[in-house]
N, C-alpha and C positions, 0 to 999 in steps of 0.2 A: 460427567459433564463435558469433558474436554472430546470423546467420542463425538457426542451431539454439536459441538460447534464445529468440527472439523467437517461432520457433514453439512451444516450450515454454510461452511466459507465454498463450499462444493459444489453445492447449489447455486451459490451466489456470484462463482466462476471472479470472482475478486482478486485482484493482488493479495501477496501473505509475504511475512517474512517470518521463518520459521527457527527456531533455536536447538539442534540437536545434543543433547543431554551427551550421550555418549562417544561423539566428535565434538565435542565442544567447539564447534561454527553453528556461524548462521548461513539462513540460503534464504538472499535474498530476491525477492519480486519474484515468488516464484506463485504457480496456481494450481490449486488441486486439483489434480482431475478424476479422482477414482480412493474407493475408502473402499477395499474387502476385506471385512472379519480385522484383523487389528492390524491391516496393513495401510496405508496412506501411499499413494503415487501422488509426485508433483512432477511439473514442468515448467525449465524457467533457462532462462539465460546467462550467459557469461561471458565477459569479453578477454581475452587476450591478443594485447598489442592492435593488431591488425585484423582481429579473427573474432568472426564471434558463435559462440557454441551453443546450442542448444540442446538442452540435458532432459532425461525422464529417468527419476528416482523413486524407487522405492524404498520406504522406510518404514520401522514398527511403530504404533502409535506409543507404546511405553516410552519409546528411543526420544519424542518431542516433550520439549518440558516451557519455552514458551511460543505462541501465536499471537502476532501483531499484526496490524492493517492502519494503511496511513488514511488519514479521515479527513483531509484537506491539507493545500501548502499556499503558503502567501510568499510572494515573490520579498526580498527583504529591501529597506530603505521605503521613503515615501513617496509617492509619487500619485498626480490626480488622475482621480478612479474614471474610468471612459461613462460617458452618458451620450445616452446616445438624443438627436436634435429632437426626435420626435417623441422622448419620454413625457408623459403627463408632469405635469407642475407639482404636485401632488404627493409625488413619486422619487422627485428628486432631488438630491442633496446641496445642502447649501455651499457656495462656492468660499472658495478661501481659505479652507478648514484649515488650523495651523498643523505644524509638523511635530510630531510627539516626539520626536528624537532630542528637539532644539529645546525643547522645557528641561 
C-alpha cells in the first residue's frame, strides 16, 4: 500500500515530508521524483546560515516508515477575511463576525 501511494505523491509532484526509519530524521519539503523497483529518489532543500542546498537522495522504500503532506495553513490570530467590492451579495460574509480568541 505504502508502494502505491509513493507512486501517487509522484505523480502528483506534491510537497512530502518523509520519516526515515533507519536515520531516524525527517526530510522535510522534499518531492519525489522517481520510484525504481523499491528505491524512491526525492529532492528538496536545505538551508544553512547563509547558503542554501539542494539535495537528490536516494532511499529504500523499506528505509520510509512515515509520509505526510500538509493540506492547508491558516495564517494564526484573527483577522477580517479580504472580499473583494465586486463579490455577489449572496456570496458574502456577514461583517462583524466576533473574534473566537476573546470567548
Amino acid at each position: 500500500m505504502l508502494h502505491r501511494k509513493i507512486h501517487q505523491l509522484c505523480d502528483d509532484c506534491r510537497e512530502v515530508y518523509i520519516f526515515l526509519r533507519d536515520q531516524q530524521r525527517w526530510i522535510e519539503r522534499a518531492r519525489i521524483v522517481g520510484v525504481e523497483g523499491d528505491v524512491v529518489i526525492l529532492r528538496y532543500e536545505m538551508e544553512d546560515d547563509d547558503e542554501v542546498s539542494s539535495w537528490e537522495e536516494m532511499v529504500r522504500l523499506d528505509s520510509i516508515s512515515a509520509v505526510s503532506q500538509k493540506l492547508a495553513s491558516v495564517p494564526r490570530g484573527w483577522s477580517e477575511p479580504l472580499v473583494s467590492d465586486n463579490c455577489p451579495e449572496a456570496e458574502q460574509l456577514p461583517k462583524g463576525l466576533p473574534d473566537p480568541n476573546l470567548e
